[in-house]
N, CA, C and O atoms as a GROMACS GRO file, in nm:
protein
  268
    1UNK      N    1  -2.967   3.764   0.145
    1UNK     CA    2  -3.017   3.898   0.152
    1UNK      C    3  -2.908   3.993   0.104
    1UNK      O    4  -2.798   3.987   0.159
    2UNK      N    5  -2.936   4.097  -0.013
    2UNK     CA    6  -2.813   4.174   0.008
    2UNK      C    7  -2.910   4.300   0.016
    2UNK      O    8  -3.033   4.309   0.015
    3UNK      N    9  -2.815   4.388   0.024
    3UNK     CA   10  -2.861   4.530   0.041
    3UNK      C   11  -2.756   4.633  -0.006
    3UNK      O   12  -2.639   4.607   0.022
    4UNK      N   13  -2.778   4.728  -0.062
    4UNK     CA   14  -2.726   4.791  -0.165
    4UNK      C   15  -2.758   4.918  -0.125
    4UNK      O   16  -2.868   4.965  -0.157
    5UNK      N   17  -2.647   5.007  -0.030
    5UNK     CA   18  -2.650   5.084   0.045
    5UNK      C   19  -2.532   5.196  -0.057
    5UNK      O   20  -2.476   5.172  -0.164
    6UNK      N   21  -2.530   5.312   0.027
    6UNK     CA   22  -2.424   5.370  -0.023
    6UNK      C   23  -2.272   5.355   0.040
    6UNK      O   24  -2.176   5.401  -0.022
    7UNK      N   25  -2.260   5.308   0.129
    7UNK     CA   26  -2.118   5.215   0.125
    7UNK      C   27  -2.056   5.104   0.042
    7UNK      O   28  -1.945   5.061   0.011
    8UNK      N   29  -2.175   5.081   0.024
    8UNK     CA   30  -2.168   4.948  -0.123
    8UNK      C   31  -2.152   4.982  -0.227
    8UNK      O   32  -2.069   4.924  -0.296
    9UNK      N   33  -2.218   5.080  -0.274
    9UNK     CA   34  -2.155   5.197  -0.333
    9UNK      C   35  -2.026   5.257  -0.410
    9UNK      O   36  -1.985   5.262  -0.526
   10UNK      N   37  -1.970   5.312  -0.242
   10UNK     CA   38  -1.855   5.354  -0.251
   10UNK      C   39  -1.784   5.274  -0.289
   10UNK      O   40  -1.682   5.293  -0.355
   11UNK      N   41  -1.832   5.163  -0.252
   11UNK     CA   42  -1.669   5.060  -0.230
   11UNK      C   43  -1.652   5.016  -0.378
   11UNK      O   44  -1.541   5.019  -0.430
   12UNK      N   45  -1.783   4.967  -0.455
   12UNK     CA   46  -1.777   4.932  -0.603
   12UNK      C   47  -1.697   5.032  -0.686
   12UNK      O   48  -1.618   5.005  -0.777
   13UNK      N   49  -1.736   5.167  -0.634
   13UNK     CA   50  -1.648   5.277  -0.718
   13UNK      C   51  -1.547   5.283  -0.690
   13UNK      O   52  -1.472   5.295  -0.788
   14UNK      N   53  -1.490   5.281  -0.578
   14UNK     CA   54  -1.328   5.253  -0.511
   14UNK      C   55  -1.282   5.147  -0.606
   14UNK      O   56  -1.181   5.169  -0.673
   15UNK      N   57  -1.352   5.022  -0.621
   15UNK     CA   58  -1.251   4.902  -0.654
   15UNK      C   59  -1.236   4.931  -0.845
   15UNK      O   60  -1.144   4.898  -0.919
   16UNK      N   61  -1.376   5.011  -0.879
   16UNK     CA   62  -1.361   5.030  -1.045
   16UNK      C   63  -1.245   5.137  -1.074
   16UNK      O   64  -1.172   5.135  -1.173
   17UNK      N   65  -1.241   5.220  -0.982
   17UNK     CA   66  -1.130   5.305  -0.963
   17UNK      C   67  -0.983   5.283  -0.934
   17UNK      O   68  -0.888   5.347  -0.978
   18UNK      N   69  -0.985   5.185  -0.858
   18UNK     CA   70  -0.860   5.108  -0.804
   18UNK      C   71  -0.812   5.036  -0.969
   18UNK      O   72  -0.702   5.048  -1.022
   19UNK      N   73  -0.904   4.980  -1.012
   19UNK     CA   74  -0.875   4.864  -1.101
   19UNK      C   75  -0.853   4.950  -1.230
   19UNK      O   76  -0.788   4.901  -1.322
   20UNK      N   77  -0.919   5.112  -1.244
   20UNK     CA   78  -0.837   5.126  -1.393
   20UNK      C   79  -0.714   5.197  -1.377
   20UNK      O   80  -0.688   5.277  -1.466
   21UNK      N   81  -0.632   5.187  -1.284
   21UNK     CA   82  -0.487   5.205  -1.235
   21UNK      C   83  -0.441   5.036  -1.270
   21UNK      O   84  -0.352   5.016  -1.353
   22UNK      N   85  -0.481   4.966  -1.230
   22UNK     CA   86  -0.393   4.812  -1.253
   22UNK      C   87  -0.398   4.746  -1.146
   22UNK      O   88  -0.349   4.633  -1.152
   23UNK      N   89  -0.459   4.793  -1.003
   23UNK     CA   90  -0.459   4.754  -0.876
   23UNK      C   91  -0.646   4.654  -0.851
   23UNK      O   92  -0.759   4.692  -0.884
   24UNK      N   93  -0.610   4.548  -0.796
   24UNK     CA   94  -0.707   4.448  -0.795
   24UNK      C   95  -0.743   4.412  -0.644
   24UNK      O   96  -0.668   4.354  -0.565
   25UNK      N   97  -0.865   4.455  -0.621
   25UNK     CA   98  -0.932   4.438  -0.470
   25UNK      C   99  -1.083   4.357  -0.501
   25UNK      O  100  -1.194   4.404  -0.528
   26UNK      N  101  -1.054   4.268  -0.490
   26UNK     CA  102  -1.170   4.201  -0.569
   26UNK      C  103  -1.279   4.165  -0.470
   26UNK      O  104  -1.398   4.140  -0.489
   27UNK      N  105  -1.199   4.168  -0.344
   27UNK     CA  106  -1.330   4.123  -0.227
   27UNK      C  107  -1.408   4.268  -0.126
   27UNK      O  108  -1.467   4.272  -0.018
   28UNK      N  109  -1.366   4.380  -0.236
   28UNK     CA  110  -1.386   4.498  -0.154
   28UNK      C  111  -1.552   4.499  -0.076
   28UNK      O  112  -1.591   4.496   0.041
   29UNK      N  113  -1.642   4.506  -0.250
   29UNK     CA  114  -1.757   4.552  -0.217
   29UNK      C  115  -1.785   4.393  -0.116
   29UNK      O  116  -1.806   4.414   0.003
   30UNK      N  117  -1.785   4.276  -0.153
   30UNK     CA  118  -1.815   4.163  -0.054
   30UNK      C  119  -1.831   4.252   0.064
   30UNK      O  120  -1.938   4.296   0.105
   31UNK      N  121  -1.705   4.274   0.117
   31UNK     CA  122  -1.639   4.260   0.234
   31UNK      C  123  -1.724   4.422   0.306
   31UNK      O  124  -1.738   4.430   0.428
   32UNK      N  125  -1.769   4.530   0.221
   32UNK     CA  126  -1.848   4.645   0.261
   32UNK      C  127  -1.937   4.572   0.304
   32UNK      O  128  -1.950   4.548   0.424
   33UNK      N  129  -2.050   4.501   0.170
   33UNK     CA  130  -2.125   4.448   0.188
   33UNK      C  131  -2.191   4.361   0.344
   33UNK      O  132  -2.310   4.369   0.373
   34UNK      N  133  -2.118   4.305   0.405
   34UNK     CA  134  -2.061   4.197   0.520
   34UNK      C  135  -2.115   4.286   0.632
   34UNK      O  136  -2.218   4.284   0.700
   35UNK      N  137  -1.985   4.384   0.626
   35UNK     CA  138  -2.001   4.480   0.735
   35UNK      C  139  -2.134   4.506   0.753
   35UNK      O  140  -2.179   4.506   0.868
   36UNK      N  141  -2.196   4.525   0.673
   36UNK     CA  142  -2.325   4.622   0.647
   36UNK      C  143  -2.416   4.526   0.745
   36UNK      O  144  -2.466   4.571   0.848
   37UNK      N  145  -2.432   4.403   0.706
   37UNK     CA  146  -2.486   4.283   0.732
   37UNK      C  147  -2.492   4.279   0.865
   37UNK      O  148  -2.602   4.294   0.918
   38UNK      N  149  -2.385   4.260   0.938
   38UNK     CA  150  -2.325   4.220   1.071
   38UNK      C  151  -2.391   4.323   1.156
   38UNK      O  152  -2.454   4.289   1.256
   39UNK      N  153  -2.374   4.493   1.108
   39UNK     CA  154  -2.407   4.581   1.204
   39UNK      C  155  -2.583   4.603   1.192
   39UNK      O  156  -2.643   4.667   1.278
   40UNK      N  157  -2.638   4.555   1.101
   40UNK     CA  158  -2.796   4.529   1.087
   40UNK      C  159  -2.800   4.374   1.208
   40UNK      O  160  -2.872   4.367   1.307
   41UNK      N  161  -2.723   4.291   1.169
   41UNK     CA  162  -2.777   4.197   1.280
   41UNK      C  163  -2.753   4.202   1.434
   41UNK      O  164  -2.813   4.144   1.524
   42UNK      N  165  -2.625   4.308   1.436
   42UNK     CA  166  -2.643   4.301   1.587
   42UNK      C  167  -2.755   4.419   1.637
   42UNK      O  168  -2.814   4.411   1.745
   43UNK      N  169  -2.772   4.512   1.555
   43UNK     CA  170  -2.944   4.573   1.562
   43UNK      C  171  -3.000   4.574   1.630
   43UNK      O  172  -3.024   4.639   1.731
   44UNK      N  173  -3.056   4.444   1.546
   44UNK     CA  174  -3.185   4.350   1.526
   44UNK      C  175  -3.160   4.239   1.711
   44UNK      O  176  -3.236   4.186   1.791
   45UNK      N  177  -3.009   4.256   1.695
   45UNK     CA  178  -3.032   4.139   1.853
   45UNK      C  179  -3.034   4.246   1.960
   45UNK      O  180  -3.079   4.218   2.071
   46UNK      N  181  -2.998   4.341   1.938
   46UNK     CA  182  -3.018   4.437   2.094
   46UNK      C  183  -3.136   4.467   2.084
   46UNK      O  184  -3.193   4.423   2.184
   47UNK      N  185  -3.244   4.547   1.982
   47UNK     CA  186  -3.369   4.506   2.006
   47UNK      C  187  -3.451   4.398   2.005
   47UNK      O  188  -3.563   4.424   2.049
   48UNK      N  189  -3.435   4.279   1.967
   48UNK     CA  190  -3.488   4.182   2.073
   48UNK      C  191  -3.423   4.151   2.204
   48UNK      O  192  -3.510   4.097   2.274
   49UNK      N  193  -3.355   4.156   2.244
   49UNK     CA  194  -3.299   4.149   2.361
   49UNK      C  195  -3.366   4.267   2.517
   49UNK      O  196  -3.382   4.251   2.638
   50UNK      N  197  -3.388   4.399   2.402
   50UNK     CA  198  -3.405   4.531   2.493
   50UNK      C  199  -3.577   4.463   2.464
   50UNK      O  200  -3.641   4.501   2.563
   51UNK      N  201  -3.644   4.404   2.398
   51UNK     CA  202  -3.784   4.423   2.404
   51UNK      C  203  -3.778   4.235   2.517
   51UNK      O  204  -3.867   4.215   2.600
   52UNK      N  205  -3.718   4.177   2.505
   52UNK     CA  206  -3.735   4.036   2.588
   52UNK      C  207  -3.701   4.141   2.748
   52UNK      O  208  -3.774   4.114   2.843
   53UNK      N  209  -3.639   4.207   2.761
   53UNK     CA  210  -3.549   4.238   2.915
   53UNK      C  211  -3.737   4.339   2.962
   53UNK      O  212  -3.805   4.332   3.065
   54UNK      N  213  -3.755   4.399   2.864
   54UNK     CA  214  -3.878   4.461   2.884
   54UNK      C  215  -4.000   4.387   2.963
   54UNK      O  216  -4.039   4.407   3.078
   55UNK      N  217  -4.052   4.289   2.861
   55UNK     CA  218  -4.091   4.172   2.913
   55UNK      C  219  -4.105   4.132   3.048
   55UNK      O  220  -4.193   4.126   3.134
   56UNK      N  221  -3.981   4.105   3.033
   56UNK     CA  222  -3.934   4.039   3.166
   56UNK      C  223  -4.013   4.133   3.314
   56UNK      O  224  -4.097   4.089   3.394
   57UNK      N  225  -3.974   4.221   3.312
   57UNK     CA  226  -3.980   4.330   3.380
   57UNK      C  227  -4.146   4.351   3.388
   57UNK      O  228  -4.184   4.310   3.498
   58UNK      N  229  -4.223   4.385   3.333
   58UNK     CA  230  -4.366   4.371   3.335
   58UNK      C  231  -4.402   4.264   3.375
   58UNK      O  232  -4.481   4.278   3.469
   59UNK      N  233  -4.383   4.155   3.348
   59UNK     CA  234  -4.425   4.019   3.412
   59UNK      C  235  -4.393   3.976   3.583
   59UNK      O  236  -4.453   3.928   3.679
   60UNK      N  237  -4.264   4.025   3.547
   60UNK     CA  238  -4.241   4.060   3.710
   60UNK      C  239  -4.312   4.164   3.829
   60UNK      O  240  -4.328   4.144   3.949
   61UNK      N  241  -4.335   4.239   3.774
   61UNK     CA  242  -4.427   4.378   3.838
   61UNK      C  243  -4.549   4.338   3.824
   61UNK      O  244  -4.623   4.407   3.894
   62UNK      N  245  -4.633   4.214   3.734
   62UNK     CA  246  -4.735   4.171   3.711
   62UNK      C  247  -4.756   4.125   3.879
   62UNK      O  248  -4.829   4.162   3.971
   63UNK      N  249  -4.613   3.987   3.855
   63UNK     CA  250  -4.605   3.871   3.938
   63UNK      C  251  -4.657   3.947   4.092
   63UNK      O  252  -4.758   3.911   4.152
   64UNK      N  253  -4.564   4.057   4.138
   64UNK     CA  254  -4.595   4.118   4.297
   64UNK      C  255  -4.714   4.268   4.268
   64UNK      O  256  -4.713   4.370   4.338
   65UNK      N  257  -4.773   4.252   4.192
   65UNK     CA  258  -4.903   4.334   4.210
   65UNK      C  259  -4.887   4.458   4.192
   65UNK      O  260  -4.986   4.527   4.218
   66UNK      N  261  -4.783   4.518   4.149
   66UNK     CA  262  -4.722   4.653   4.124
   66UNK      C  263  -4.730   4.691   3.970
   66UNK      O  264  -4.682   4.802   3.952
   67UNK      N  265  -4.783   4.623   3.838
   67UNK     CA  266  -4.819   4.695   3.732
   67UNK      C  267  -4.967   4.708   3.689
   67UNK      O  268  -4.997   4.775   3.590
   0.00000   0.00000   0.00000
């Protein structure tokens, strides 16, 4: 999956920028890229997590007659 954000962006222009000086960062955008990734997946696990704890909680209030 990639995704092509404007940090991804930046970072491609940073490293084309970096590089017509003589300076070589070759794992920049990767490494934006990554980030990007990581903070979409932990997301994605606190809302399943916040919708399972939900769950939980209704089933329980089911269980003693209170929902």
């Amino acid at each position: 999956m990639s995704v092509h954000t404007s940090a991804y962006n930046v970072a491609r222009a940073m490293k084309a920028a970096l590089a017509s000086v003589g300076v070589r960062k070759r794992t920049m955008a990767v490494r934006a890229n990554m980030v990007l990734q990581v903070s979409l997946w932990k997301g994605l696990m606190l809302i399943t997590a916040l919708g399972l704890l939900g769950w939980l909680v209704f089933r329980a209030l089911q269980l003693f007659g209170l929902g």
